[in-house]
Backbone as CSV, one residue per row, in Angstrom:
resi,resn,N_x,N_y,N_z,CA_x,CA_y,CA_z,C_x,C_y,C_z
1,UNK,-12.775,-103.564,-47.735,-13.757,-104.011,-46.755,-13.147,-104.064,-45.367
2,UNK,-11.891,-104.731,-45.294,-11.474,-104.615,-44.016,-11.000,-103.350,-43.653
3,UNK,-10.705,-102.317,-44.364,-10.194,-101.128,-43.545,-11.617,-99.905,-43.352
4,UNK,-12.999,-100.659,-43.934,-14.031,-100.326,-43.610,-14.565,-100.427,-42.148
5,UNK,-14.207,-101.933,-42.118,-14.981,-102.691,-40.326,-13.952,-101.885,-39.352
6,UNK,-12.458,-102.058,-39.824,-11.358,-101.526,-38.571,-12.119,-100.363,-38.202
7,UNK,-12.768,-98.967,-39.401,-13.096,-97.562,-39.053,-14.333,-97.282,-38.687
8,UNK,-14.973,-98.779,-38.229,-15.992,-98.333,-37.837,-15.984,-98.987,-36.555
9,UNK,-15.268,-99.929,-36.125,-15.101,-100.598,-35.071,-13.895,-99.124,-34.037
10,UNK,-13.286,-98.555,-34.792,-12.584,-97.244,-33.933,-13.458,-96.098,-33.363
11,UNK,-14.411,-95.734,-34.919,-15.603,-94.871,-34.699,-16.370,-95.399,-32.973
12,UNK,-16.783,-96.699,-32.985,-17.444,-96.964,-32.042,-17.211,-97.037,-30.542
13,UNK,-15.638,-97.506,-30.833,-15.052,-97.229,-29.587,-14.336,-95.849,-28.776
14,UNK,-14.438,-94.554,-30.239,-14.868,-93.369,-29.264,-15.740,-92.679,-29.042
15,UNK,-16.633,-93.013,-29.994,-18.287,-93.018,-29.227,-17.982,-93.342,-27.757
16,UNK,-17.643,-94.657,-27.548,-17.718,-94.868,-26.209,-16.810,-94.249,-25.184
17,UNK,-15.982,-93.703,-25.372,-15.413,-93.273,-24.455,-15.404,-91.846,-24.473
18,UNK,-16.310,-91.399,-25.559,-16.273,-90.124,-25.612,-17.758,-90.375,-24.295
19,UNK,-18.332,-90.904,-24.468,-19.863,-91.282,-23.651,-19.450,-91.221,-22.002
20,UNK,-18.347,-92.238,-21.987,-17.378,-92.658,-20.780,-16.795,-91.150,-20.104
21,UNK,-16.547,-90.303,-21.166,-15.732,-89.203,-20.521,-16.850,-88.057,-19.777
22,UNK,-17.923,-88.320,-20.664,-19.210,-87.140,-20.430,-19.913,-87.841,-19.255
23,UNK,-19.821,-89.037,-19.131,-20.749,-89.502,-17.526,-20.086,-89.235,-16.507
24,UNK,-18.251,-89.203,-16.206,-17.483,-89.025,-15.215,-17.217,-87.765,-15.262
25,UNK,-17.448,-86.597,-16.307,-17.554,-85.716,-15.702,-18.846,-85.316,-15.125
26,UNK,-19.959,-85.533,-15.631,-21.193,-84.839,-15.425,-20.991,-86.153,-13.733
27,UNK,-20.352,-86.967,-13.426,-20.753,-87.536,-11.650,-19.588,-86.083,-10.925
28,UNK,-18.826,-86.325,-11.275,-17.692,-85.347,-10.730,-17.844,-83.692,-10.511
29,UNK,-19.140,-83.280,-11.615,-19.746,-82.558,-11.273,-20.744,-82.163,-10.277
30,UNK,-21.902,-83.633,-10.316,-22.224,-83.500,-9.224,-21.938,-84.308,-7.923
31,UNK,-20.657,-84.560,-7.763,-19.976,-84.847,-6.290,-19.426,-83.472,-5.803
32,UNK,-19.141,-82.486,-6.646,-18.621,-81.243,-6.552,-19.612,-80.114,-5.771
33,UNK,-20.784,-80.197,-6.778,-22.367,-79.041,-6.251,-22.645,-80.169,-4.910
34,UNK,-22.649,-80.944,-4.768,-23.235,-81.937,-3.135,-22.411,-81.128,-2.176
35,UNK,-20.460,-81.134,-2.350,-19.770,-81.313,-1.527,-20.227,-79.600,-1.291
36,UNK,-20.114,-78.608,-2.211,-20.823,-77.374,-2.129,-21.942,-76.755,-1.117
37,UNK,-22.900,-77.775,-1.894,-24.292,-77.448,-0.908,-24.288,-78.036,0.264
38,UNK,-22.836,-78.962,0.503,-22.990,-79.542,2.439,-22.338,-78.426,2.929
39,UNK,-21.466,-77.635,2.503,-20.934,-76.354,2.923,-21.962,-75.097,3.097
40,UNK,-22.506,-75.154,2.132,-23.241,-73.964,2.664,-24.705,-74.182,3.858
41,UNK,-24.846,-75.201,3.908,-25.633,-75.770,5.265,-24.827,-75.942,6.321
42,UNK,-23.607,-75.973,6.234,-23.125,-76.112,7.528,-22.827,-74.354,7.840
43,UNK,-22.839,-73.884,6.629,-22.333,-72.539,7.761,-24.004,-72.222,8.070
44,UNK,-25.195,-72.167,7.597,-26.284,-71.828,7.924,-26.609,-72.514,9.364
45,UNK,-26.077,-74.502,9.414,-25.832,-74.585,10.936,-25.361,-73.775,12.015
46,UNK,-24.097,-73.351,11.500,-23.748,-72.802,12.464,-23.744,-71.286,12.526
47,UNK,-24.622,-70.585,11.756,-25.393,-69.296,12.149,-26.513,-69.588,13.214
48,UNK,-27.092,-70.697,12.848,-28.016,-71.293,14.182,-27.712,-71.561,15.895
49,UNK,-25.990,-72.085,15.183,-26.004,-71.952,17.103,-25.408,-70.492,17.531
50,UNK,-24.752,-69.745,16.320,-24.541,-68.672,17.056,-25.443,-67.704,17.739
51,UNK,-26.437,-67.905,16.635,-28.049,-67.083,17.356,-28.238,-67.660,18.743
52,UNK,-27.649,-69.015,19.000,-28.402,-69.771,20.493,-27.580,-68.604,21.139
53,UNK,-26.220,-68.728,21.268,-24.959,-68.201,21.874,-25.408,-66.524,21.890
54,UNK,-25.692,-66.145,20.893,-26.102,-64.612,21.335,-27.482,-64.331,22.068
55,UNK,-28.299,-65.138,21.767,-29.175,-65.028,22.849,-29.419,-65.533,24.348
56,UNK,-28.333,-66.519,24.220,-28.027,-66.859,25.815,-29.086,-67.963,25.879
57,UNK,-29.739,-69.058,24.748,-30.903,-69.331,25.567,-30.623,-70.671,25.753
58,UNK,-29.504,-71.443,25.818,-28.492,-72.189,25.922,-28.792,-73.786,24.739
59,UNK,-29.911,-73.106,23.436,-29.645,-74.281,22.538,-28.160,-73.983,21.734
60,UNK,-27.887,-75.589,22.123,-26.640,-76.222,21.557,-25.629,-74.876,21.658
61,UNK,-25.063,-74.802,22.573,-23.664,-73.366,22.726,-22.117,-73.869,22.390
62,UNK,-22.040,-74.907,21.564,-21.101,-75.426,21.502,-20.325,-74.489,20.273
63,UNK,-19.228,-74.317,20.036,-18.457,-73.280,18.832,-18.168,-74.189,17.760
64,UNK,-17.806,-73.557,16.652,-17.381,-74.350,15.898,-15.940,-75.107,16.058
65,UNK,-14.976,-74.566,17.072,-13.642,-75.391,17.192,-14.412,-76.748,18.207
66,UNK,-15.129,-76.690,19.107,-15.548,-78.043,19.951,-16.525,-79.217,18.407
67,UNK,-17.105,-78.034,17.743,-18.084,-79.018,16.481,-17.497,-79.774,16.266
68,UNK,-16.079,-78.757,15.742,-15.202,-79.827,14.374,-14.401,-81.071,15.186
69,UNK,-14.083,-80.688,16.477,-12.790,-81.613,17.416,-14.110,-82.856,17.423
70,UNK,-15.491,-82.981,17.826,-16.679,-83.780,18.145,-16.336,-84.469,16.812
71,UNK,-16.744,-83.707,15.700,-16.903,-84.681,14.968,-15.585,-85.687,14.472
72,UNK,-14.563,-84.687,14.546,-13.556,-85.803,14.335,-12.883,-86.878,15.490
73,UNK,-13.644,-86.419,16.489,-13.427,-87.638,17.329,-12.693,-87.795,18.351
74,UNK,-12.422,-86.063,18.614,-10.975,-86.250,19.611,-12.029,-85.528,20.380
75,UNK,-11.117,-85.474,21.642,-11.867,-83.972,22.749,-11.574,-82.762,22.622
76,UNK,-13.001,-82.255,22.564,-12.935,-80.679,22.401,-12.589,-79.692,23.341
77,UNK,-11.573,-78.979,23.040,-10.959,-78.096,23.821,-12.003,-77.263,25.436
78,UNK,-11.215,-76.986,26.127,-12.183,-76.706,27.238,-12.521,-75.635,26.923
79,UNK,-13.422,-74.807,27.279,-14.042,-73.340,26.853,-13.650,-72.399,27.415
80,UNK,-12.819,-71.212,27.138,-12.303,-70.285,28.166,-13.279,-69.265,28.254
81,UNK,-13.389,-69.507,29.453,-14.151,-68.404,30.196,-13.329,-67.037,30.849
82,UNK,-13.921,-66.137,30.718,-12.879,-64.668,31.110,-13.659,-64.212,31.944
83,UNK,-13.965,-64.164,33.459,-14.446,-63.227,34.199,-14.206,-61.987,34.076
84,UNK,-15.402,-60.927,34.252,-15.013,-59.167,34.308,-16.388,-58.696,33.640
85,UNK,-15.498,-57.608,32.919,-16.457,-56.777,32.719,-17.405,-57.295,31.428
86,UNK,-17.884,-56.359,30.487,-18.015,-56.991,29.140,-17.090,-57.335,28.013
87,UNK,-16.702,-56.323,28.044,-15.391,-56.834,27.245,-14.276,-57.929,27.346
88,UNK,-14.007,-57.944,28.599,-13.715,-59.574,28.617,-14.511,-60.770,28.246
89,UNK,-16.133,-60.604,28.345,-17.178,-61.512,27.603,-17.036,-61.308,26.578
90,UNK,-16.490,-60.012,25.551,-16.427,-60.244,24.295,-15.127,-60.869,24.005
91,UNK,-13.794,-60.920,24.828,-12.887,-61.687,24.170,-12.510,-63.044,24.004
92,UNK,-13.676,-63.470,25.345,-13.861,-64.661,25.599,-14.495,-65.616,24.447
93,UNK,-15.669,-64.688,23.762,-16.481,-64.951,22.226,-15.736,-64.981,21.613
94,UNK,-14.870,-64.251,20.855,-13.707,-64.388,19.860,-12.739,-65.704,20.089
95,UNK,-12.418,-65.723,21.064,-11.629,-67.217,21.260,-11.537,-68.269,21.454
96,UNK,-13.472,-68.190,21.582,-13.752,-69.563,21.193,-14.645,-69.881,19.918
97,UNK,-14.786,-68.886,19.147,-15.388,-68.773,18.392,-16.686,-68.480,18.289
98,UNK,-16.869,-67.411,19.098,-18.484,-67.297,19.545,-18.706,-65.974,18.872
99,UNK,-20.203,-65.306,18.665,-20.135,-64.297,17.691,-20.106,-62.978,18.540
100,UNK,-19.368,-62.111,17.599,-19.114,-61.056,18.442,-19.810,-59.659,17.663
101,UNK,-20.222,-59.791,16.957,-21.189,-58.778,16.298,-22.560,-59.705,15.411
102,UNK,-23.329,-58.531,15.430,-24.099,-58.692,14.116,-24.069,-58.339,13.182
103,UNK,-24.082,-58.662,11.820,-23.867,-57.733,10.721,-25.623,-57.503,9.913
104,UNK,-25.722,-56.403,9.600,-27.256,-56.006,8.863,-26.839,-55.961,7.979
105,UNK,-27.344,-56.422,6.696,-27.441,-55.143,5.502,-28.880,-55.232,5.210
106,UNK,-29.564,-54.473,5.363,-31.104,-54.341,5.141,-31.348,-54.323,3.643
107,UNK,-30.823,-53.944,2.702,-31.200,-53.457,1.711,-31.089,-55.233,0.654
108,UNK,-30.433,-56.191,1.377,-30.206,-57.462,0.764,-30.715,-58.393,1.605
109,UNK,-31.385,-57.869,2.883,-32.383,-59.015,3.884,-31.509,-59.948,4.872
110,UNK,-29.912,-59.267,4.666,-29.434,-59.826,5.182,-28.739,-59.844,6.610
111,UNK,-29.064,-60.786,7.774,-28.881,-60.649,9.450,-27.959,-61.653,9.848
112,UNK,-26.691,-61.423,9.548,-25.483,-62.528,9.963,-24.528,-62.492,11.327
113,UNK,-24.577,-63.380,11.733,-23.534,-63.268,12.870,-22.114,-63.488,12.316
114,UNK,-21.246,-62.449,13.315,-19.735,-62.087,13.048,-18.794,-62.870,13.925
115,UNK,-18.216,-63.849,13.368,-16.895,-64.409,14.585,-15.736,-63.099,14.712
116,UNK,-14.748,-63.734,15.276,-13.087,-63.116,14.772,-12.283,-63.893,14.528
117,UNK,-12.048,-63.291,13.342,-10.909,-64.614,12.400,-11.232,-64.796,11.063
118,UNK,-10.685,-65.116,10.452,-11.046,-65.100,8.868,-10.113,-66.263,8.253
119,UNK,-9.893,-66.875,8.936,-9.399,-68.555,8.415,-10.580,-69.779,8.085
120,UNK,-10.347,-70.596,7.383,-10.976,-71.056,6.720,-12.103,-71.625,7.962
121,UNK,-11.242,-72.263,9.159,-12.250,-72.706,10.226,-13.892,-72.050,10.390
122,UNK,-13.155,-70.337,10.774,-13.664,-68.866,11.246,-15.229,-69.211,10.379
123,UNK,-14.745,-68.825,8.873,-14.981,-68.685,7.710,-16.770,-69.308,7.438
124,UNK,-16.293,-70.804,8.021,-17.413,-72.267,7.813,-18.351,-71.726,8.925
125,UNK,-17.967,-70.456,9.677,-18.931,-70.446,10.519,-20.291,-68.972,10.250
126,UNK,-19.694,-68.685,9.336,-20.167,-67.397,8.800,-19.256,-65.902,8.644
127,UNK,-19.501,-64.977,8.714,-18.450,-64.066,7.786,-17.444,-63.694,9.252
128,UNK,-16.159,-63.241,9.053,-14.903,-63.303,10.167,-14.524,-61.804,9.926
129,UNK,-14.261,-60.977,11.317,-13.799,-60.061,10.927,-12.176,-60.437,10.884
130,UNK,-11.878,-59.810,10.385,-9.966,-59.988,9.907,-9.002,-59.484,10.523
131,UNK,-8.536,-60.302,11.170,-7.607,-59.643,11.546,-6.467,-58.979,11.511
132,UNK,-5.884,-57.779,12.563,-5.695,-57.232,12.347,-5.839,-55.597,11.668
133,UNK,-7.205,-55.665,11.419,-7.954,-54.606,10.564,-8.250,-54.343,12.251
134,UNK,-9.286,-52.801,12.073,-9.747,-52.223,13.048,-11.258,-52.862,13.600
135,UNK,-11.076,-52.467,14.801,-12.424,-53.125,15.793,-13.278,-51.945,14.985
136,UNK,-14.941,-52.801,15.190,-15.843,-51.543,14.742,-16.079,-50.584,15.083
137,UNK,-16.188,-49.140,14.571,-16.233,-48.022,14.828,-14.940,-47.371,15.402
138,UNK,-13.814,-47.921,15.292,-12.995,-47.278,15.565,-12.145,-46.819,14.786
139,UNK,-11.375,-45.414,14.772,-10.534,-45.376,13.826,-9.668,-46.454,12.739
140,UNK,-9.860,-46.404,11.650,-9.449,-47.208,10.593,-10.399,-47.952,10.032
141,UNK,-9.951,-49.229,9.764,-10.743,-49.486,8.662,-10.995,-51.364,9.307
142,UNK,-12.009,-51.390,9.507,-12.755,-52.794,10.031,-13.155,-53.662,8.946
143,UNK,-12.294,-54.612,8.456,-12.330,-55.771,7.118,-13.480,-56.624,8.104
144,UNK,-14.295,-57.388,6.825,-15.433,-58.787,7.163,-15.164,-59.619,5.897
145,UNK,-14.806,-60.708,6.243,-14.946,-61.400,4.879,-15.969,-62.586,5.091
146,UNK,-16.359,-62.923,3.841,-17.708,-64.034,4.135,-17.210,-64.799,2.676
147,UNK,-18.470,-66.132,3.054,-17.754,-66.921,1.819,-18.962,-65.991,0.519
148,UNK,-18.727,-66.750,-0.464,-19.866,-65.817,-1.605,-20.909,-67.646,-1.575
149,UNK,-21.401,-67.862,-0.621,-22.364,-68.612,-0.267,-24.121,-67.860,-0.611
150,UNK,-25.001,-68.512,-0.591,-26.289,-68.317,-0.627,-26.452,-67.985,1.055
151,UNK,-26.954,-67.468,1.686,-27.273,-66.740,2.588,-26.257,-65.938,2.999
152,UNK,-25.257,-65.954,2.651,-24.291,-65.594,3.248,-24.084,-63.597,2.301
153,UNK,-22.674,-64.105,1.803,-22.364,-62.852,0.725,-22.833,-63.274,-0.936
154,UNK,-23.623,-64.309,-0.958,-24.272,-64.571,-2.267,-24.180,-63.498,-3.136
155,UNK,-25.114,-62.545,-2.683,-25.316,-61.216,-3.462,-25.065,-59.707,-2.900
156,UNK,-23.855,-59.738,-2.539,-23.434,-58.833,-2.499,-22.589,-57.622,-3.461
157,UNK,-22.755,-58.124,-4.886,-22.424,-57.432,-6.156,-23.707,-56.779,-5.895
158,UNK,-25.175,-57.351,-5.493,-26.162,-56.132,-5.653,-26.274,-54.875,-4.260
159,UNK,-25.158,-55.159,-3.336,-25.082,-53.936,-2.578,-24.754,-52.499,-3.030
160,UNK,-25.728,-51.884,-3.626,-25.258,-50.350,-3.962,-24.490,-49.207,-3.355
161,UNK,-23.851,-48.702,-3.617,-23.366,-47.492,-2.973,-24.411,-46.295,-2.874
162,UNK,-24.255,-46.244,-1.837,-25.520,-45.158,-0.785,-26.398,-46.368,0.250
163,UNK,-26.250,-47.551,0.622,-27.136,-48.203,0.959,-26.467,-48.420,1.969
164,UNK,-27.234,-48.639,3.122,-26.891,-48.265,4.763,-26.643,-50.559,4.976
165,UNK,-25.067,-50.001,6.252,-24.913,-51.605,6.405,-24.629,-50.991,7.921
166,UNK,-25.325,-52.041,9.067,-25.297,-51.735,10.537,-24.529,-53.400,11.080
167,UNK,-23.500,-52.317,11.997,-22.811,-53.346,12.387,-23.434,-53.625,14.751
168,UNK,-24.099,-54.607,14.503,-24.072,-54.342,16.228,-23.687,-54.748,16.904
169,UNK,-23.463,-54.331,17.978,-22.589,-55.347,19.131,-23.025,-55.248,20.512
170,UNK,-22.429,-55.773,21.335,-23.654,-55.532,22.465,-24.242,-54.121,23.637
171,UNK,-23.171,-53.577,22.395,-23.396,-52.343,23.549,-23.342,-51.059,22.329
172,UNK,-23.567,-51.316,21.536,-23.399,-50.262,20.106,-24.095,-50.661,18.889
173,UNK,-24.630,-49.989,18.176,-25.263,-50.131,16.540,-24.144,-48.966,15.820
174,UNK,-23.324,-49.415,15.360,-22.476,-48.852,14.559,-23.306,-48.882,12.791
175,UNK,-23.902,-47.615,12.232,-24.221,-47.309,11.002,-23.667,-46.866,10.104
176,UNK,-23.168,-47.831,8.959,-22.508,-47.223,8.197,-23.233,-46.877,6.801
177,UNK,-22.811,-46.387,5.567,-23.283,-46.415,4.339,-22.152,-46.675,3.576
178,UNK,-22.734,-47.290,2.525,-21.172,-47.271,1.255,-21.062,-46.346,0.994
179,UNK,-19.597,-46.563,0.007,-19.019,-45.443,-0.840,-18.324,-46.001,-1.338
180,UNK,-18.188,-47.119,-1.769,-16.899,-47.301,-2.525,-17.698,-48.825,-3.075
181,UNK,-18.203,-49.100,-4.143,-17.961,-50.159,-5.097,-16.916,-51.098,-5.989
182,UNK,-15.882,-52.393,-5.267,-14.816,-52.285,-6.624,-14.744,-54.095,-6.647
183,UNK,-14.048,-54.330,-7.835,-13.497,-55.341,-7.858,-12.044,-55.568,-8.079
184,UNK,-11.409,-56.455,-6.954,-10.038,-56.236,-7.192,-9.168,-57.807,-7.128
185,UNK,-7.989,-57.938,-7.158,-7.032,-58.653,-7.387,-7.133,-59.239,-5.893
186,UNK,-6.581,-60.698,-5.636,-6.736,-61.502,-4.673,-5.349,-60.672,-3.863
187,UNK,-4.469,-60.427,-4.545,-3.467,-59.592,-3.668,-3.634,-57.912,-3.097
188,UNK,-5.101,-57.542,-3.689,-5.079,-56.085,-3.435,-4.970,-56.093,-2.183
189,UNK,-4.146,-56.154,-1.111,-4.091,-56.106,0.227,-4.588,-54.592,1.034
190,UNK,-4.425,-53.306,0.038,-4.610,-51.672,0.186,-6.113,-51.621,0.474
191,UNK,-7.230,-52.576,-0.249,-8.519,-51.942,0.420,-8.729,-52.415,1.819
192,UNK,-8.027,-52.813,2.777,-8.083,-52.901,4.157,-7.191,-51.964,4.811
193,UNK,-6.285,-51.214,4.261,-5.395,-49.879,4.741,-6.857,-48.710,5.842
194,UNK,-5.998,-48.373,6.214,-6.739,-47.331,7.005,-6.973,-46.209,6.329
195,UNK,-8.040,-45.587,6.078,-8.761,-43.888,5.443,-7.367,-43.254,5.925
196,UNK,-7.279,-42.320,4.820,-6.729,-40.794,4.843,-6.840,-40.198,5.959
197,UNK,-5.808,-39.651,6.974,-5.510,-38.652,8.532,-6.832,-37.827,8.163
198,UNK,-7.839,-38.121,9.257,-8.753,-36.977,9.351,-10.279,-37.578,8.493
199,UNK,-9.842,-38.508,7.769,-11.418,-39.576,7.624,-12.311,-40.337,8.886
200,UNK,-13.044,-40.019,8.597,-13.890,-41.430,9.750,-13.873,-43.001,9.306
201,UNK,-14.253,-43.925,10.158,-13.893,-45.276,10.922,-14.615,-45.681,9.331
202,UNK,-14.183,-46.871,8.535,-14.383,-47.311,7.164,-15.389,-49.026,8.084
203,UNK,-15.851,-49.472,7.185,-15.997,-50.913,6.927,-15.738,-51.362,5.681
204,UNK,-15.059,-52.679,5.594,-14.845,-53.183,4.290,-15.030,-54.541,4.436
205,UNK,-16.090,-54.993,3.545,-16.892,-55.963,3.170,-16.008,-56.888,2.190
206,UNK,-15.880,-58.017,2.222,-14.660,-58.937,1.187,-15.364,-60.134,0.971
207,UNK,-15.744,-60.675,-0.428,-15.874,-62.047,-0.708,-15.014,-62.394,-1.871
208,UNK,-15.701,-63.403,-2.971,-14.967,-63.883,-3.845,-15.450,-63.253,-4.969
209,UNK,-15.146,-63.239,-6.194,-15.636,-62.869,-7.720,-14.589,-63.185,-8.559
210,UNK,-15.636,-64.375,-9.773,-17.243,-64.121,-9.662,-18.296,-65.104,-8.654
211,UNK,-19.290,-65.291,-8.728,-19.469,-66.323,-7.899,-19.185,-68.081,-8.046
212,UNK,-18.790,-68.895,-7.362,-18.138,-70.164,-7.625,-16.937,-69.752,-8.180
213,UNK,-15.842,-68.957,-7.974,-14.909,-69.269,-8.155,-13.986,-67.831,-7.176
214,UNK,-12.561,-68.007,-6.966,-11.991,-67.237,-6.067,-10.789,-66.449,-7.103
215,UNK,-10.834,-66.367,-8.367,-10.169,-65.414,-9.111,-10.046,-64.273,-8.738
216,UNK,-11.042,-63.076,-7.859,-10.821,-61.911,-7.954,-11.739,-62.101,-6.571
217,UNK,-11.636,-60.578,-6.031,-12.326,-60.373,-4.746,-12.755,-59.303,-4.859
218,UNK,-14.701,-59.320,-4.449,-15.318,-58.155,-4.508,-15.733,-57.770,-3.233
219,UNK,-15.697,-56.153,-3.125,-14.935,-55.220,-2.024,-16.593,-54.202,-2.349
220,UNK,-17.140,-54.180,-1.265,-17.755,-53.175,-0.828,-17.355,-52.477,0.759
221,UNK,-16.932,-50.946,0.435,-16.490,-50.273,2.052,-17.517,-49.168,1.903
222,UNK,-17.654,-49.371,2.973,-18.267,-48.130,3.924,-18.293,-47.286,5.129
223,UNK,-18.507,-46.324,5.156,-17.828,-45.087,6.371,-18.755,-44.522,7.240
224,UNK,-18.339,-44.492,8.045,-19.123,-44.744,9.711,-19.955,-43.239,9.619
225,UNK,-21.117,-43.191,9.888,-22.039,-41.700,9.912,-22.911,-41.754,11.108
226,UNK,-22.822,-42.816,12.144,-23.605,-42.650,13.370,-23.222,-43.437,14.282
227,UNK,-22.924,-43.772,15.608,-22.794,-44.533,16.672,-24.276,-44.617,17.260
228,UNK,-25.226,-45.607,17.783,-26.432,-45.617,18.712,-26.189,-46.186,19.698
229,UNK,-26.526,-46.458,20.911,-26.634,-47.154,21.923,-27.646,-48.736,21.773
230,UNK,-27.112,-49.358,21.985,-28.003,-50.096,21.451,-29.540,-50.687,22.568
231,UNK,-29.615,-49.671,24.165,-30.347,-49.554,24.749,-31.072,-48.440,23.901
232,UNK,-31.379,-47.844,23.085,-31.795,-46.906,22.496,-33.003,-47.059,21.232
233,UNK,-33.181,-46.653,20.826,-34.277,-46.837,19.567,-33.396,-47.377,19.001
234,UNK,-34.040,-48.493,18.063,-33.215,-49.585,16.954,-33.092,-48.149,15.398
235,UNK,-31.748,-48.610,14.864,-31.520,-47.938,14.084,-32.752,-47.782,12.716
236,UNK,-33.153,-46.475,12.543,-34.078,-45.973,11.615,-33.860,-47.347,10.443
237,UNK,-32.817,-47.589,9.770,-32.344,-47.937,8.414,-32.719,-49.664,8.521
238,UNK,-32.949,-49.774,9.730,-33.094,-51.347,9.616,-34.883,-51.982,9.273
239,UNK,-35.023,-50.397,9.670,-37.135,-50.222,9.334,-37.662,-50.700,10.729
């Protein structure tokens, strides 16, 4: 009788902590999807002010390095301004984190603004071109990485090869198409190498895989088949 009550009085007490173990994970789970979904609203925030910033129409022009210094409480760096031509307005965007392209992909609905930089800061603000890789349309090969967020590179496993991605900037619609579908190793450092002597200008597209987790990195590139003016008719492919 007594080594009856002891095995049921043990039984009961991992009932309970088996109970105990399944509630702290299932909170820890969702403190995890919260801390998630405040991330992916903040980069959708701050696709919002970059749209202000590219349209000049002066809601909220603040970057994400003045956001983050605001919110944590210190003073935000002064804003460098570059007098000249345009291109000094574009380096001036890059260094403070202001967007310096647009990225299309029509075929996934998707209209993102491009910082420069691809650090985690860059990153929170929407997709970064990388540095060191090539400026757009120019010889070599122009890396973008984005997080694998919902508006963001969510679904970019469904970007097909043959499907047109337009990169614009303020003085160019650079059109590219894929060609190359892959999934590779967090160290494949080679799909940002520059095309073969005598290829044209590449783009290469970089997030995570699979989605929610950063095990592997999926790589869509594509190779430059038109330059437009962007005073010109808007590119056919965007409809």
């Amino acid at each position: 009788m007594g080594t009856g009550r002891g095995g049921d009085r043990t039984t009961r007490l991992l009932l309970i902590a088996a109970v105990l173990l399944l509630a702290s994970g299932v909170a820890a789970g969702g403190v995890t999807a919260w801390n998630w979904w405040g991330r992916v609203r903040a980069v959708h925030a701050a696709q919002e002010r970059l749209a202000a910033q590219w349209a000049g129409d002066g809601r909220d022009p603040r970057t994400g390095a003045t956001a983050a210094a605001e919110a944590a409480g210190r003073r935000p760096p002064a804003p460098m301004r570059l007098p000249g031509s345009a291109g000094d307005t574009a380096e001036a965007a890059a260094e403070e984190g202001g967007p310096i392209a647009l990225l299309h992909v029509p075929t996934l609905r998707l209209r993102l603004y491009v910082v420069e930089g691809s650090d985690e800061q860059r990153l929170m603000l929407g997709p970064g071109h990388i540095p060191g890789t090539a400026a757009f349309g120019e010889t070599g090969n122009a890396g973008i990485a984005g997080h694998r967020y919902p508006g963001v590179f969510w679904n970019l496993d469904e970007l097909e090869v043959s499907a047109p991605v337009v990169v614009e900037t303020r003085d160019t619609w650079y059109v590219y198409r894929v060609v190359d579908a892959s999934v590779v190793q967090p160290e494949r450092s080679d799909v940002l190498a520059p095309p073969p002597p005598g290829a044209g200008p590449l783009l290469t597209l970089v997030t995570c895989e699979p989605k929610l987790s950063t095990a592997r990195r999926l790589i869509r590139q594509a190779t430059l088949i038109r330059r437009d003016p962007v005073g010109g008719p808007r590119p056919a492919e965007l409809g």
